[in-house]
Each structure stands twice: as structure tokens, then as C-alpha cells.
BAKOLMAR-683029 format. One record per residue: x negated, y negated, z of N, C-alpha, C in turn; residue in three letters. Coordinates in steps of 0.001 Angstrom, whole numbers, padded with zeros to 6 digits, always signed. Each point is the difference from the previous one (the first is absolute). Example, Ala and Ser with C-alpha at 12.3 -4.5 7.8 and 13.67 -1.06 7.14 Angstrom:
residues 2
-013190+005690+007800+000890-001190+000000-000900-001200+000000ALA;+000350-001050-000720-000820-001190+000060+000770-001090+000730SER;
END
This chain:
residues 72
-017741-013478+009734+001425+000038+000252+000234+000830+001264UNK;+001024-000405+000805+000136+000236+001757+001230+001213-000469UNK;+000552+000737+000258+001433+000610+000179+000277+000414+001305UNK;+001115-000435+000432+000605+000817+001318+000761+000799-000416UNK;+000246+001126+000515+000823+000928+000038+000972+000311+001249UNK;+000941+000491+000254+000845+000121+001131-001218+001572+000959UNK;+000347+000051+000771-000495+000987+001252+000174+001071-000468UNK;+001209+000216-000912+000019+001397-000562-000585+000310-001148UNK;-000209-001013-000910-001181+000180-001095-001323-000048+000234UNK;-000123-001009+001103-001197+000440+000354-000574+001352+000542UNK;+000469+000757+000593+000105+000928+000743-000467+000906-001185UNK;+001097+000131-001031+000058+000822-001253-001552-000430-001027UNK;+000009-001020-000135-001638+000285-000635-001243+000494+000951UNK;+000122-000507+001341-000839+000553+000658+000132+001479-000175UNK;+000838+000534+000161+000177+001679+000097-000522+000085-001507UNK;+000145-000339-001216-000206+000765-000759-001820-000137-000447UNK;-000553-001393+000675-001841-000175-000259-000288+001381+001133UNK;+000637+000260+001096-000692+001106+001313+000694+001501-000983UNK;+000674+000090-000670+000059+001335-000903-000977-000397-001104UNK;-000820-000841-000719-000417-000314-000847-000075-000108-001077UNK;+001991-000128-000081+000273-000202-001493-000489-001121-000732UNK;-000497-001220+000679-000214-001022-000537-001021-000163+001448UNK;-001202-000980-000904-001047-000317+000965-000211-001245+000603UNK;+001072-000974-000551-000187-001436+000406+002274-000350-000014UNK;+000075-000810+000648+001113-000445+000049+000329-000871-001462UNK;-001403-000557-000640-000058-000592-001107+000455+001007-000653UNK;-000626+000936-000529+000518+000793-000825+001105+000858+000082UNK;+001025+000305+001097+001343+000338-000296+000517-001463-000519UNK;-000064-001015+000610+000791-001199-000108+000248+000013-001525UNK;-001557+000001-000863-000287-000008-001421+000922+001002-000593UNK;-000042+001532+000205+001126+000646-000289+001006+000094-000111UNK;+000488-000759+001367+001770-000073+000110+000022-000907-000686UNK;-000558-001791-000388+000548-000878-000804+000102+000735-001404UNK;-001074+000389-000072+000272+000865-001532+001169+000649-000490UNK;+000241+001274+001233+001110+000860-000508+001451-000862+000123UNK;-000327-000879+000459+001295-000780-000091+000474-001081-001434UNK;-001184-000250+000125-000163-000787-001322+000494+000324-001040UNK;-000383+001498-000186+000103+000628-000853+001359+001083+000045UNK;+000612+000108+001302+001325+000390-000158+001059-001236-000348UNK;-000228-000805+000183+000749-001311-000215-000193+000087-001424UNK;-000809-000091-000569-000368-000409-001585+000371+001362-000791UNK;+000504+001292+000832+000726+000817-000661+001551-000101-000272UNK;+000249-000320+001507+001742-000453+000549+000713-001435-001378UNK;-001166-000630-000033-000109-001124-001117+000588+000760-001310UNK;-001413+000929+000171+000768+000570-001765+001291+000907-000223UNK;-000033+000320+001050+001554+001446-000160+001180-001218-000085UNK;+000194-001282+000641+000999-000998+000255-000001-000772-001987UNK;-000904+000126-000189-000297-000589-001595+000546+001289-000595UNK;+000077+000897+000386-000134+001088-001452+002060+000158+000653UNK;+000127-000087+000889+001454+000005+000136+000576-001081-001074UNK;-000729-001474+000513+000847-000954-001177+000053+000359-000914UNK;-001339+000646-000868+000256+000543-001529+000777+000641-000233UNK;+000437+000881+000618+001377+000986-000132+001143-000574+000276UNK;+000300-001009+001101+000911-000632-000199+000458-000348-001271UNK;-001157-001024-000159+000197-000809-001704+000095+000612-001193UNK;+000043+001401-000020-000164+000890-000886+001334+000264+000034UNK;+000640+000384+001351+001237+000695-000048+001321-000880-000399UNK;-000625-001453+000374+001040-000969-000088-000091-000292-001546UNK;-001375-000356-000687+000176-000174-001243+000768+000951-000885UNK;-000153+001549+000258+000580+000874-000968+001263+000307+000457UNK;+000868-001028+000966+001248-000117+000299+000574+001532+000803UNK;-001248+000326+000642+000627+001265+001195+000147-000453+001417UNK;+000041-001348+000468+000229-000410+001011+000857+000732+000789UNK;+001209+000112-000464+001730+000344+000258-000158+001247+000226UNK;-000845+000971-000691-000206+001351-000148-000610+000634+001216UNK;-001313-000873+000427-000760+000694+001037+000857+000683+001335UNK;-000608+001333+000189+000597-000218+001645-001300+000211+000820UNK;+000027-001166+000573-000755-000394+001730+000738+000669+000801UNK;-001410+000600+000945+000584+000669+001344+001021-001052+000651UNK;+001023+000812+000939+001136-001016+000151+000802-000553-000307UNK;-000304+000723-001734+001219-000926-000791+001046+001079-000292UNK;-000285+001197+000661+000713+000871+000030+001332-000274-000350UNK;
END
């Protein structure tokens, strides 16, 4: 698999293999898909655990009750 990156990412992995945080461009690449992956698949769950509370609040009829920022 090929990836381009813009001039400024490139730039940015180069700098970080010549500090030697990472020894191959493969292996930040491998990292960043990861931590993303895996912030996404967190962002996933906090957006699910909101609906549950929604559906919680609406079922036990506190809809009307809540106050949301803004609802000042």
C-alpha cells in the first residue's frame, strides 16, 4: 500500500524517524491508524452511552425536566 501525504506531513514524520521516535515511516503510519481507530471506536461509544440516557430519560418521562446547557 502507497500513501501520500501533503509536504507538511511529510516533513512531520520525517522529523520524528531523525528524533527516533519511530524507526520506519511504516511504523508511525501503523500507530497513527491505530490511535485513531481506536479514538473513533471510543467517540462511537460515549455517542451510544448518550442514547441510553436519552432513552432512559425519555422513558421515565423526565424529558420536560432536564436542563441542557442553553436551555437556560
Amino acid at each position: 500500500m502507497e500513501i501520500s501525504l501533503s509536504d507538511h506531513l511529510s516533513r512531520q514524520v520525517e522529523q520524528q524517524i531523525a528524533t527516533g521516535s519511530y524507526r520506519t515511516a511504516d511504523e508511525l503510519m501503523e500507530e497513527a491508524v491505530s490511535l485513531l481507530l481506536d479514538q473513533r471506536a471510543r467517540a462511537e461509544g460515549r455517542i451510544e452511552s448518550l442514547r441510553r440516557i436519552e432513552k432512559m430519560v425519555e422513558e421515565a418521562g423526565l424529558a420536560d425536566k432536564v436542563l441542557l446547557p442553553g436551555d437556560e
